[in-house]
DOTOR-305578 format. One line per field, with one value per atom (N, C-alpha, C): residue number from 1; residue in three letters; atom name; z, x negated, y. Coordinates in Angstrom, 1 decimal, always signed. Layout:
residues N
n (NUM;...)
res (ALA;...)
atom (CA;...)
w (Z;...)
u (X;...)
v (Y;...)
This chain:
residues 182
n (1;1;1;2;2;2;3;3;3;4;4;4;5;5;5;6;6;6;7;7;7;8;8;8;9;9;9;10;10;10;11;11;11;12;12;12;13;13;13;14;14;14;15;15;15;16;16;16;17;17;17;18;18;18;19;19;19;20;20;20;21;21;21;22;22;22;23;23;23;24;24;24;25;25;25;26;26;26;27;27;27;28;28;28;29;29;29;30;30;30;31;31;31;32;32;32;33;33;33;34;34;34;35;35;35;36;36;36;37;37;37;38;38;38;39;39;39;40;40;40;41;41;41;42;42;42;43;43;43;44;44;44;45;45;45;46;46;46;47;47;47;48;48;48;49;49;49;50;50;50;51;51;51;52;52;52;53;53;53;54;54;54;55;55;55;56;56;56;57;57;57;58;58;58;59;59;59;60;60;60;61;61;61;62;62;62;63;63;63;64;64;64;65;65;65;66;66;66;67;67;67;68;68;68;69;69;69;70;70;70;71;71;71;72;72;72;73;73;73;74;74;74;75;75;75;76;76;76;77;77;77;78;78;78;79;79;79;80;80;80;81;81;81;82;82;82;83;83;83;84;84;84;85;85;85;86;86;86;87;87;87;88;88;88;89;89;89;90;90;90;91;91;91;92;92;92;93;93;93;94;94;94;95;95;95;96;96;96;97;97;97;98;98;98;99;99;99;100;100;100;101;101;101;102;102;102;103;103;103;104;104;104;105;105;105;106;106;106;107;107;107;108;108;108;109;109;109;110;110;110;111;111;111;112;112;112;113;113;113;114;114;114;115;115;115;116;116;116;117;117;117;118;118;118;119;119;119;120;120;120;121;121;121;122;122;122;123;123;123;124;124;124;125;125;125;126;126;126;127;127;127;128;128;128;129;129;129;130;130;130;131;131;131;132;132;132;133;133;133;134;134;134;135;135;135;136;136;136;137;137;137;138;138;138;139;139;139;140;140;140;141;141;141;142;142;142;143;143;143;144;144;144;145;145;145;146;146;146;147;147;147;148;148;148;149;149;149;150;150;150;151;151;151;152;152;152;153;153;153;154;154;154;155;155;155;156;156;156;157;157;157;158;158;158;159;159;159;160;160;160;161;161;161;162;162;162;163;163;163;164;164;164;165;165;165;166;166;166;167;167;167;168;168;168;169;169;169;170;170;170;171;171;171;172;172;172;173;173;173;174;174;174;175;175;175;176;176;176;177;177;177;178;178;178;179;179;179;180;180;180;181;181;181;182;182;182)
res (UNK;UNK;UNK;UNK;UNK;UNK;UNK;UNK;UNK;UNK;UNK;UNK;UNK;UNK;UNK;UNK;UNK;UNK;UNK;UNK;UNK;UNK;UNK;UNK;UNK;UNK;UNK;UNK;UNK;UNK;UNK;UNK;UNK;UNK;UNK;UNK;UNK;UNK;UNK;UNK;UNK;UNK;UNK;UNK;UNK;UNK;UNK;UNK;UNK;UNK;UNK;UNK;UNK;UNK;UNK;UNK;UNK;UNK;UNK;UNK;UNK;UNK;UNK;UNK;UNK;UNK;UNK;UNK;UNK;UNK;UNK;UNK;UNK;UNK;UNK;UNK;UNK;UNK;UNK;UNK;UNK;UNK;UNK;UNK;UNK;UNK;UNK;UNK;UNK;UNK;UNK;UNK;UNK;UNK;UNK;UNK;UNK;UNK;UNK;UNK;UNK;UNK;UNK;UNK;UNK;UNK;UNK;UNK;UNK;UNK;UNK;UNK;UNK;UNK;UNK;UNK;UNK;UNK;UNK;UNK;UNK;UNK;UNK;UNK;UNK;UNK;UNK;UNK;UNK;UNK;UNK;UNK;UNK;UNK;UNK;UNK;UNK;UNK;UNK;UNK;UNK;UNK;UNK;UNK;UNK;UNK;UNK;UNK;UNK;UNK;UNK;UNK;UNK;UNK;UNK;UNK;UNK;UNK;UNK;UNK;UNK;UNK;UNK;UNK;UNK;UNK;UNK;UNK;UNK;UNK;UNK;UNK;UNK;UNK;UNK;UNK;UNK;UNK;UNK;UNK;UNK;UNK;UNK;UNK;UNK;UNK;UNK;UNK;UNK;UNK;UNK;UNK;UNK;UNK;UNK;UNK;UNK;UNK;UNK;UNK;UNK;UNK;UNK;UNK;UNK;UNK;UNK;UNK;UNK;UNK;UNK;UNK;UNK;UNK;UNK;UNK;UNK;UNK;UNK;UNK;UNK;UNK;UNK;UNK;UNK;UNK;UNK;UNK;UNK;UNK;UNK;UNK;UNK;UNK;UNK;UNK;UNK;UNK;UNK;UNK;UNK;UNK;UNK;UNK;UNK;UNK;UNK;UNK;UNK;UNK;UNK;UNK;UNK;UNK;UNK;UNK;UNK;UNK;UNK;UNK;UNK;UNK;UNK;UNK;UNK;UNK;UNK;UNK;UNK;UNK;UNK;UNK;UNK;UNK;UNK;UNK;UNK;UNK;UNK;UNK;UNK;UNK;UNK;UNK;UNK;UNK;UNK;UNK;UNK;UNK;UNK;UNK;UNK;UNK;UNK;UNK;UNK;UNK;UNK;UNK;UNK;UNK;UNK;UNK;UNK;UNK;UNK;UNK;UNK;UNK;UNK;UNK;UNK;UNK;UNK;UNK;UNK;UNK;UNK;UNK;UNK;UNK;UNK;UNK;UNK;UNK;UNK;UNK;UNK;UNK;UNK;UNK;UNK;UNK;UNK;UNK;UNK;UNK;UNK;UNK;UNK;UNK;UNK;UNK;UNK;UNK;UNK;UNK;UNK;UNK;UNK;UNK;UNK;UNK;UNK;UNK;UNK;UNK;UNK;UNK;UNK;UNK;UNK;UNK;UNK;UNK;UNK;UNK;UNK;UNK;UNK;UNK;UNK;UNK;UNK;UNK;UNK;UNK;UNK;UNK;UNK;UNK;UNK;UNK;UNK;UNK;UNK;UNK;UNK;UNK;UNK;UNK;UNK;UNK;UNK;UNK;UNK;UNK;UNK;UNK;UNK;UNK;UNK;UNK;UNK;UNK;UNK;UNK;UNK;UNK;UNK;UNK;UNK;UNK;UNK;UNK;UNK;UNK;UNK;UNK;UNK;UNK;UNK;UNK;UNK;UNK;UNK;UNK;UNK;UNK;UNK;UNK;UNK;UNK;UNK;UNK;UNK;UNK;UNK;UNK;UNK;UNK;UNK;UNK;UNK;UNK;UNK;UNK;UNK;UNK;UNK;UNK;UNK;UNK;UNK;UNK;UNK;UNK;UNK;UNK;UNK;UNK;UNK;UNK;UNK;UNK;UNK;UNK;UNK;UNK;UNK;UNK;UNK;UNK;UNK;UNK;UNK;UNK;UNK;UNK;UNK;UNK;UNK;UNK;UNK;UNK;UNK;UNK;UNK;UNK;UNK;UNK;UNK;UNK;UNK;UNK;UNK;UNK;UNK;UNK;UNK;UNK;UNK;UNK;UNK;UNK;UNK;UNK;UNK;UNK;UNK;UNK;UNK;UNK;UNK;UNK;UNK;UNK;UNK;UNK;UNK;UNK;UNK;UNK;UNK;UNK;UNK;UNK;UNK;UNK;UNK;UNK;UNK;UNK;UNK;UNK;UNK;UNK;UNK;UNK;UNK;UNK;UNK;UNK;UNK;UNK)
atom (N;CA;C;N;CA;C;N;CA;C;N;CA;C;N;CA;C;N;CA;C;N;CA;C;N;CA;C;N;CA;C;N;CA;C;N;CA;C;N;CA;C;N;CA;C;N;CA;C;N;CA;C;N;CA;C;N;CA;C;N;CA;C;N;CA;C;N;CA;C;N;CA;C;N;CA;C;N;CA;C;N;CA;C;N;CA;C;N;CA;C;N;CA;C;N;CA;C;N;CA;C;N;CA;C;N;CA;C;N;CA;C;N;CA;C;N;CA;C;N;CA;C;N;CA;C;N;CA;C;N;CA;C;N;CA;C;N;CA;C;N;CA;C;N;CA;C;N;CA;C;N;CA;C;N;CA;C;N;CA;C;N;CA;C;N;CA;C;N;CA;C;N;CA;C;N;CA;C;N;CA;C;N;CA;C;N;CA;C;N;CA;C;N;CA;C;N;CA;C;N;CA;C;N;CA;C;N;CA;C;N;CA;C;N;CA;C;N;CA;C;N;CA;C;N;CA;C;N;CA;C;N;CA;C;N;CA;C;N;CA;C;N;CA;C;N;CA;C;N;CA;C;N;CA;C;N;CA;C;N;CA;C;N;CA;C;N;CA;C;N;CA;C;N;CA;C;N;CA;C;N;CA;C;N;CA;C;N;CA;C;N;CA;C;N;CA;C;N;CA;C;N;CA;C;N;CA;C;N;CA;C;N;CA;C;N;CA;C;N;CA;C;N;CA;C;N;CA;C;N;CA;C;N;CA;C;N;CA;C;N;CA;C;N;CA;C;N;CA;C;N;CA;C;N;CA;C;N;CA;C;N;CA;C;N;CA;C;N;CA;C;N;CA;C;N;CA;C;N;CA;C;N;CA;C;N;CA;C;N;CA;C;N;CA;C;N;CA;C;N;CA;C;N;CA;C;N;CA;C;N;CA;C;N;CA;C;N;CA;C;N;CA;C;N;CA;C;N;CA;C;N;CA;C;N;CA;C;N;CA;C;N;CA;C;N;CA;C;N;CA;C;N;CA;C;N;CA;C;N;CA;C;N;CA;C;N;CA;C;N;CA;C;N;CA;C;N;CA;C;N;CA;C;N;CA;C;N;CA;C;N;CA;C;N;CA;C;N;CA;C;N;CA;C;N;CA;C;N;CA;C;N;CA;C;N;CA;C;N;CA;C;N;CA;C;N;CA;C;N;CA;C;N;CA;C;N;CA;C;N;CA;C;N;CA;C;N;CA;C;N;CA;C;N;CA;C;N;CA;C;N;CA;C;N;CA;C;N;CA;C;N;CA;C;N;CA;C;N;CA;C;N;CA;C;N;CA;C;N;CA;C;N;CA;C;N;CA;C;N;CA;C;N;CA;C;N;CA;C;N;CA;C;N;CA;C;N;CA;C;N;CA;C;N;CA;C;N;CA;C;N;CA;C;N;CA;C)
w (-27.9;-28.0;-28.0;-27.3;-27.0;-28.1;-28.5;-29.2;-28.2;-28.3;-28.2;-28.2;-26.5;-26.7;-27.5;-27.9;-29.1;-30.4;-30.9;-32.3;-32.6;-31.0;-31.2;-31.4;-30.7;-31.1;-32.3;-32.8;-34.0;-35.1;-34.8;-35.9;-35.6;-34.3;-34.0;-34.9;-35.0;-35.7;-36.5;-37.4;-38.9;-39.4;-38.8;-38.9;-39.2;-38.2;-37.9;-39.1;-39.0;-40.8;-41.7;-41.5;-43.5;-43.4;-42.2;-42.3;-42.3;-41.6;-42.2;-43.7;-44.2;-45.7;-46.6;-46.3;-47.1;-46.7;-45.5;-45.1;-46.1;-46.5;-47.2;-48.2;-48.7;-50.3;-50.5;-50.0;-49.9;-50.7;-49.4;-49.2;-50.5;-51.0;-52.0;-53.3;-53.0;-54.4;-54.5;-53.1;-53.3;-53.4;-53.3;-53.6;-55.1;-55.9;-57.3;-58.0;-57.7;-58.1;-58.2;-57.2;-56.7;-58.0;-57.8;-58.9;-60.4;-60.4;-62.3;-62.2;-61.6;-61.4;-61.8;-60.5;-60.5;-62.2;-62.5;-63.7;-65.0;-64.9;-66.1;-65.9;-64.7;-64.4;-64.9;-64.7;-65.3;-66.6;-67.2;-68.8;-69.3;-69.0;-69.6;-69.4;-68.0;-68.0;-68.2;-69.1;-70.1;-71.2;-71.5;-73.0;-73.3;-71.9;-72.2;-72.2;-71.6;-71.4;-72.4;-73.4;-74.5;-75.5;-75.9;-76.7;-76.3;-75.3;-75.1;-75.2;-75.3;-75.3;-76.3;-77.6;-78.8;-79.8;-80.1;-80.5;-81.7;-82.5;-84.2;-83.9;-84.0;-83.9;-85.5;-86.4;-87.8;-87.9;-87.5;-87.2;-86.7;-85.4;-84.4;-84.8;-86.1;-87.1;-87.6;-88.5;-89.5;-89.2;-87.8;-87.0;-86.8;-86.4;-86.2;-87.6;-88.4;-89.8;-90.3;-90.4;-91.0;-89.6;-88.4;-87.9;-87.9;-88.4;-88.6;-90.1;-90.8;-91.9;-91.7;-91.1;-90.8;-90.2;-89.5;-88.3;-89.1;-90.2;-90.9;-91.8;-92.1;-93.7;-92.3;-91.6;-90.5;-90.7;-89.8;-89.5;-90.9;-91.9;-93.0;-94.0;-93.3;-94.4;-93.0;-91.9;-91.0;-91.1;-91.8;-92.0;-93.1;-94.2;-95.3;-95.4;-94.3;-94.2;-93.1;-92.2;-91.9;-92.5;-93.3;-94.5;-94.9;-95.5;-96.4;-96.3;-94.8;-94.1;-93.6;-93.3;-92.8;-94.4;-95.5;-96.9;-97.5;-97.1;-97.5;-98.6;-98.6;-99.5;-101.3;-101.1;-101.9;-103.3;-104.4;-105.2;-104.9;-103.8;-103.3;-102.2;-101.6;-100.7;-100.8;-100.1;-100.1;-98.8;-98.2;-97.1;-97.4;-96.5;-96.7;-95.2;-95.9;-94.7;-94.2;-93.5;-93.6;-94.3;-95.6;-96.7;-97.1;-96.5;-97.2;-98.3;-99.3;-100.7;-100.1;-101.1;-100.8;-101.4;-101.0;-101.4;-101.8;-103.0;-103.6;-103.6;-102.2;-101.7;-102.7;-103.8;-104.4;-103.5;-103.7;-102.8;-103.5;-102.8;-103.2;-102.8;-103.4;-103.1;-101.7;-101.2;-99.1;-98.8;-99.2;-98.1;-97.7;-98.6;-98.0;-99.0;-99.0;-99.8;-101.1;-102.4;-103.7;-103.8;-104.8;-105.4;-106.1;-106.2;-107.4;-108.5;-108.8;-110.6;-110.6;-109.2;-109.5;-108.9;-108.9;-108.8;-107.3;-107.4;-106.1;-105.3;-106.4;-105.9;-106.7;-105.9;-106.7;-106.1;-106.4;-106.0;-106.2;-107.5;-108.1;-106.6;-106.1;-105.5;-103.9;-103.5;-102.1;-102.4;-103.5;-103.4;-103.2;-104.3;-104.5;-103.7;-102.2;-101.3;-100.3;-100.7;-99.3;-100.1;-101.1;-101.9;-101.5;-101.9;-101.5;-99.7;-98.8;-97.8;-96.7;-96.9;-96.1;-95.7;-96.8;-97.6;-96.8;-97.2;-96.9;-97.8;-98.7;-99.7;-99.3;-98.1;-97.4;-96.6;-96.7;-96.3;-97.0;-96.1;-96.5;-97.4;-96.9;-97.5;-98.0;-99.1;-99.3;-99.0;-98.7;-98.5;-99.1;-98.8;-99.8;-99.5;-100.5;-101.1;-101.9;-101.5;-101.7;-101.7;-102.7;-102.4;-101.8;-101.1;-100.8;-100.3;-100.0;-99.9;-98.9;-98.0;-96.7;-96.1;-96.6;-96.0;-97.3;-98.2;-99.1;-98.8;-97.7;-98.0;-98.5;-98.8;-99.9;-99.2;-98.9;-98.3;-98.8;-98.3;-99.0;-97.7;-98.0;-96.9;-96.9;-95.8;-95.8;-95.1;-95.7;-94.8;-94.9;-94.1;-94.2;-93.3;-94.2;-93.8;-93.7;-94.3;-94.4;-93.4;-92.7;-91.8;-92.0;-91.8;-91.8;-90.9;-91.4;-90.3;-89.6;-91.4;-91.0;-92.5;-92.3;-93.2;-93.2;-94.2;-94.2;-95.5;-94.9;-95.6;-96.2;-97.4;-98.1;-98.1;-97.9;-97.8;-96.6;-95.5;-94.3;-93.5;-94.1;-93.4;-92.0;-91.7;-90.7;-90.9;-90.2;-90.1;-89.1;-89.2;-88.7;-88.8;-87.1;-87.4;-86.6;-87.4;-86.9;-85.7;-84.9;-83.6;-84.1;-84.7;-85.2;-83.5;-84.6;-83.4;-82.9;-82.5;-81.9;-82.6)
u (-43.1;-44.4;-44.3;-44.8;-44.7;-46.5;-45.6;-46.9;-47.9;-48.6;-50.1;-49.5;-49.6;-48.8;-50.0;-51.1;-51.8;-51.0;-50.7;-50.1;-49.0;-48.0;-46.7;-46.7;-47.5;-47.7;-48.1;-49.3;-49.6;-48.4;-48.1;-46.7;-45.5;-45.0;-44.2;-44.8;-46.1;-46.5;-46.5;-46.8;-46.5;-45.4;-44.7;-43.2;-42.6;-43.1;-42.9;-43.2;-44.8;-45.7;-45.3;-44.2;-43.9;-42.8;-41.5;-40.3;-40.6;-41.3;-42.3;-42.5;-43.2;-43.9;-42.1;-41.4;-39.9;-39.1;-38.9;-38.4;-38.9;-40.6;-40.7;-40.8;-40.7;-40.7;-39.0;-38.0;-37.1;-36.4;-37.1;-37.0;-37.5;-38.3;-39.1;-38.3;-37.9;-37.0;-35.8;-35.1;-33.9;-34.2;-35.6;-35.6;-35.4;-36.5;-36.4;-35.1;-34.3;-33.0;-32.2;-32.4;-31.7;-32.4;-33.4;-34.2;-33.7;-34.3;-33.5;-32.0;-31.2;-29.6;-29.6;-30.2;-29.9;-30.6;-31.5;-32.5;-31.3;-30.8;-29.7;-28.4;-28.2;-27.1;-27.1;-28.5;-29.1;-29.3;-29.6;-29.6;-28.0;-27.2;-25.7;-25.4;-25.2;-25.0;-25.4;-26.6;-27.3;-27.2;-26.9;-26.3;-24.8;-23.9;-22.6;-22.7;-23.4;-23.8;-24.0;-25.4;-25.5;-24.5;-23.3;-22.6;-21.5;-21.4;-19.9;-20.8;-22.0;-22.4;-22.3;-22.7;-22.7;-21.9;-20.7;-20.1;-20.2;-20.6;-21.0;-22.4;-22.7;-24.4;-25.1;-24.3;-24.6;-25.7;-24.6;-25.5;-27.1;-27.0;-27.4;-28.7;-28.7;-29.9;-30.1;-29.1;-29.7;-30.9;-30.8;-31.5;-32.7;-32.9;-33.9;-34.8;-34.2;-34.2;-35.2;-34.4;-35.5;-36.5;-36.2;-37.1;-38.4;-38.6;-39.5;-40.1;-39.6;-40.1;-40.5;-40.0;-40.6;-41.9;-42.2;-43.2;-44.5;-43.5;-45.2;-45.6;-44.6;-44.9;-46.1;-45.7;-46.5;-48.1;-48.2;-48.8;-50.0;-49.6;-50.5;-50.9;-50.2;-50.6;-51.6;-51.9;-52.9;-54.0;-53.7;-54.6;-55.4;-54.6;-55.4;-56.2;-55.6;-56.7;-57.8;-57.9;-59.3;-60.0;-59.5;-60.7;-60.8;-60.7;-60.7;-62.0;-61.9;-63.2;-64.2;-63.6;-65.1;-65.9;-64.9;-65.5;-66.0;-66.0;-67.0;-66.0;-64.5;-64.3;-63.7;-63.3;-63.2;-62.2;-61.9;-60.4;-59.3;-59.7;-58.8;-59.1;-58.3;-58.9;-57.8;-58.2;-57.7;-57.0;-56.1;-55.9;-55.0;-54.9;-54.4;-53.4;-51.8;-51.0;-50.4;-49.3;-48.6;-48.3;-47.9;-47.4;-48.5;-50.2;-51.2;-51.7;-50.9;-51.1;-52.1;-53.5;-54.0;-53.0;-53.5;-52.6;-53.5;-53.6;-54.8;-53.6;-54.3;-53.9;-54.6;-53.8;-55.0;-55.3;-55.4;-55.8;-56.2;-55.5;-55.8;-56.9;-57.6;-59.2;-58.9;-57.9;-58.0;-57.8;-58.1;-57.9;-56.3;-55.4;-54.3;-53.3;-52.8;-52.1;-51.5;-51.9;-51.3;-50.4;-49.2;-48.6;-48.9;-48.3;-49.1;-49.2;-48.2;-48.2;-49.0;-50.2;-51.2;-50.5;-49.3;-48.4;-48.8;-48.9;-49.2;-48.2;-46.7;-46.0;-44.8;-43.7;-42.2;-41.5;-40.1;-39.7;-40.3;-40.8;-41.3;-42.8;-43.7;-44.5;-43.9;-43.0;-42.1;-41.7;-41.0;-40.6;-41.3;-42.8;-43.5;-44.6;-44.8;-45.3;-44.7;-43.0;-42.1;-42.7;-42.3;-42.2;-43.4;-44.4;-45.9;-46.1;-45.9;-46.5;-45.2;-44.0;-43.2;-42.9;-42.6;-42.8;-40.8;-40.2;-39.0;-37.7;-38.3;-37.6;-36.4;-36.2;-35.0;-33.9;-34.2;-33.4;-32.0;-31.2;-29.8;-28.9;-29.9;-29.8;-30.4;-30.4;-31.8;-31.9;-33.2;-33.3;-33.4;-33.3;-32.8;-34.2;-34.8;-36.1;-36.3;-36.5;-36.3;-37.6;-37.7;-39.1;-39.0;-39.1;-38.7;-40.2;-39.4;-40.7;-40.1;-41.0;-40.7;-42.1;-41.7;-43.1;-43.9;-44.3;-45.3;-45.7;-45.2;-45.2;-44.6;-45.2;-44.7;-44.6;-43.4;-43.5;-42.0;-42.1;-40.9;-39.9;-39.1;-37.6;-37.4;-37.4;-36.7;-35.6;-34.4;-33.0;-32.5;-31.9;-31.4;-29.9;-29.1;-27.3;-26.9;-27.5;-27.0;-27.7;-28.5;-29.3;-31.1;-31.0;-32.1;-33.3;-34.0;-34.7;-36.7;-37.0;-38.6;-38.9;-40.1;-40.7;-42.0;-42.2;-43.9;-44.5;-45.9;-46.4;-47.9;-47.6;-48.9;-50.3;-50.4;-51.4;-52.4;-51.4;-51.8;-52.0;-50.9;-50.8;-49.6;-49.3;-48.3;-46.9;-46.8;-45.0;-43.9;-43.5;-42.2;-40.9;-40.7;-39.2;-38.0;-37.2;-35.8;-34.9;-34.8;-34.1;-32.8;-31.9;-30.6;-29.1;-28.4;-27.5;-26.5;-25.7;-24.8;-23.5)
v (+110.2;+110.7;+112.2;+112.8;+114.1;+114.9;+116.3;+116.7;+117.3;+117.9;+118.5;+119.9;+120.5;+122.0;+122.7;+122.7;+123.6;+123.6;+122.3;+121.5;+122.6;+122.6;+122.3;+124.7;+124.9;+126.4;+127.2;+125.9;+126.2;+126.3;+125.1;+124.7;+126.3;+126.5;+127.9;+128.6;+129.2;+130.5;+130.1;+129.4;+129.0;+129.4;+128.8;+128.7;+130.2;+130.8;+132.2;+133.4;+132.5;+133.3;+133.2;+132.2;+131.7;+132.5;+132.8;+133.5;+135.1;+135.2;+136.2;+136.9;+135.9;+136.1;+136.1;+135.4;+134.8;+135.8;+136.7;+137.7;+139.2;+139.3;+140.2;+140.1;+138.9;+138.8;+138.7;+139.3;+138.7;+140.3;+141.2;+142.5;+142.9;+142.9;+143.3;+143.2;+141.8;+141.3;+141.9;+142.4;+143.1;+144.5;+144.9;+146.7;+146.9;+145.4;+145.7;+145.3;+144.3;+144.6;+145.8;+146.6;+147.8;+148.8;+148.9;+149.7;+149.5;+148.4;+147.8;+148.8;+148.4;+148.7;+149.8;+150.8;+151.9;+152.7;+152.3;+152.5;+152.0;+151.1;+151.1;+151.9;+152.6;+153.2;+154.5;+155.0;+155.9;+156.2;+155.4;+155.2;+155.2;+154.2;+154.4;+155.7;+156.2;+157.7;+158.6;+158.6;+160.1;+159.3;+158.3;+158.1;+158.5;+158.6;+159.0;+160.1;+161.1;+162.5;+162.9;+162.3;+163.1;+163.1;+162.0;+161.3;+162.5;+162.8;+163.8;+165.2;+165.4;+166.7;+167.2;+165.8;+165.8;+165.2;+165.0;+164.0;+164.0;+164.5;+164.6;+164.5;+162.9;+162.6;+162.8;+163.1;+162.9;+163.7;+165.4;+166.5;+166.3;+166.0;+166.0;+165.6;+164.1;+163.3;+164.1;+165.0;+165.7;+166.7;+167.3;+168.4;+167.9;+166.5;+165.7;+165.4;+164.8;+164.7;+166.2;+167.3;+168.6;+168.8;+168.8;+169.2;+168.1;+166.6;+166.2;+166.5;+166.8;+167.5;+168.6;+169.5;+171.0;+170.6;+169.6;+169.5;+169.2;+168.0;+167.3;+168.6;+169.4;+170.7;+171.5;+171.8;+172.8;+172.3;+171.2;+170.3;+170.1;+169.2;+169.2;+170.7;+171.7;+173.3;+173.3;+173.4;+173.6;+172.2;+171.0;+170.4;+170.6;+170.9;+171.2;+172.8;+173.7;+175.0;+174.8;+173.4;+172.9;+172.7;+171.7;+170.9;+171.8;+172.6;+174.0;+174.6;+174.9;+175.4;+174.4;+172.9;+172.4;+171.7;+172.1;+171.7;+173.0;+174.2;+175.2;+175.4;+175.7;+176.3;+175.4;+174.1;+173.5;+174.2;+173.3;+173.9;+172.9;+172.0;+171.0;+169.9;+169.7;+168.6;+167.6;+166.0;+165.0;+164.6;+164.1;+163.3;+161.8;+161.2;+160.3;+160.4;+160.5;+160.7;+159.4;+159.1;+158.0;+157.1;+157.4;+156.5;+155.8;+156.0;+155.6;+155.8;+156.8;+157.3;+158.2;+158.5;+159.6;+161.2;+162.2;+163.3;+164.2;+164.9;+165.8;+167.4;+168.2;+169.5;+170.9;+171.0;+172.1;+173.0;+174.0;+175.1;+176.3;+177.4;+178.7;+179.4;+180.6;+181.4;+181.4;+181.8;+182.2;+181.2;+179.9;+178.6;+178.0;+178.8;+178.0;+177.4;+176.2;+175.4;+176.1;+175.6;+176.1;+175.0;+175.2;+174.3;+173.1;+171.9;+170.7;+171.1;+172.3;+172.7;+173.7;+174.2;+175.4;+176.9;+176.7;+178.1;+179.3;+180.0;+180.5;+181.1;+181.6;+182.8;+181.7;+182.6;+182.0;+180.7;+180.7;+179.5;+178.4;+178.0;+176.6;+176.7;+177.8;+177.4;+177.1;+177.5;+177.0;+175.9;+175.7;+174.1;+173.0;+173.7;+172.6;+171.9;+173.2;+173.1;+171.9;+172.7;+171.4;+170.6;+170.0;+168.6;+168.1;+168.5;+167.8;+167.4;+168.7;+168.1;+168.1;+168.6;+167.7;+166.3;+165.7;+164.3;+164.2;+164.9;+165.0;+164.3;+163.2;+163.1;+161.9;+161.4;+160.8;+161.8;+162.7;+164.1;+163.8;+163.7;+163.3;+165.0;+166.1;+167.3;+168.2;+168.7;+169.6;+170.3;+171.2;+172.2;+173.0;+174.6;+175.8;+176.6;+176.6;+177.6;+178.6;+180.2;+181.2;+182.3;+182.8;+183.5;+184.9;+185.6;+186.5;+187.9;+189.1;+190.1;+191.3;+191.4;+192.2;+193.2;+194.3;+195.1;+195.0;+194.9;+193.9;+192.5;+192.2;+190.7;+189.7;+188.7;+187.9;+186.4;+186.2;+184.2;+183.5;+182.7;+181.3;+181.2;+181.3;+181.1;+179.7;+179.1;+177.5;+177.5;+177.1;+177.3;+175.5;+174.9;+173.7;+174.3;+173.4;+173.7;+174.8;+175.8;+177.0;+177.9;+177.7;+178.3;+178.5;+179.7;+179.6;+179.8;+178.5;+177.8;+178.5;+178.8;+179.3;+179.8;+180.7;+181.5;+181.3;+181.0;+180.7;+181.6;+182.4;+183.2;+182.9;+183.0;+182.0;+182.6;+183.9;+184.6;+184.6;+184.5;+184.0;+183.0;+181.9;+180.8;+180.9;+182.0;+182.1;+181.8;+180.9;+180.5;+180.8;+181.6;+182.3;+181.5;+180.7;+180.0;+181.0;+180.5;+181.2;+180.2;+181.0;+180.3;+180.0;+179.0;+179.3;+179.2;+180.2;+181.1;+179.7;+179.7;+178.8;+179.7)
């Protein structure tokens, strides 16, 4: 029994269309293989890169470590001199940070963060500045707070590992970090 030369054409291109379609999904499947690969080859070798760039990762946390505490202390003294102003001036404002605890920010006459104990000047008011809004208290080191005065100005030295890192001036609100040397 002989087919139907229409049948027997139709059936060719089929044939054709499906090797076709199995030929590019084939291709496609071996680009993304290639990709994954090359994408994990990539990752091992900047993880070995950074690992020999840095071989004391302890450090490396630790840097991470104050600089996310430097970031939140930054960070919440410019939140608490918003509210400051969008509250007309309060003798404290409230936030609620990560830990979910609310946090009661006293506040000084120019709008910028007082101590918990009221203090405005002195080591106990740098310390008690970190302590409140760094929220630094998993810090495998502490940090070293110093009150200090330059020109007539008056601000708090923050040094971690013996470097010092930034100055913040309470009158202003401006924070001065130090690039540390190599």
């Amino acid at each position: 029994m002989q087919q139907d030369p229409q049948r027997r054409m139709e059936k060719i291109a089929r044939q054709r269309r499906d090797k076709s379609i199995y030929d590019r999904n084939m291709r496609i499947g071996m680009i993304l293989v290639t990709v994954l690969i090359s994408m994990t080859l990539v990752g091992l070798f900047t993880r070995q890169a950074s690992v020999e760039m840095n071989p004391d990762t302890v450090i490396g946390w630790r840097e991470v470590e104050f600089d996310s505490a430097a970031n939140r202390f930054q960070t919440r003294i410019m939140l608490a001199r918003l509210e400051w102003i969008r509250l007309q001036g309060p003798a404290s404002v409230r936030f609620e940070f990560d830990s979910g605890a609310p946090i009661t920010i006293p506040m000084q006459g120019n709008g910028w963060p007082a101590s918990p104990d009221g203090s405005v000047t002195g080591v106990p008011f740098c310390r008690g500045l970190w302590d409140m809004l760094a929220s630094a208290e998993s810090m495998r080191e502490p940090v070293q707070v110093e009150w200090q005065a330059r020109d007539s100005q008056l601000y708090c030295r923050y040094s971690y590992g013996g470097v010092v890192r930034f100055d913040y001036y309470p009158q202003t609100g401006h924070i001065v970090h130090h690039v540390p040397r190599a």
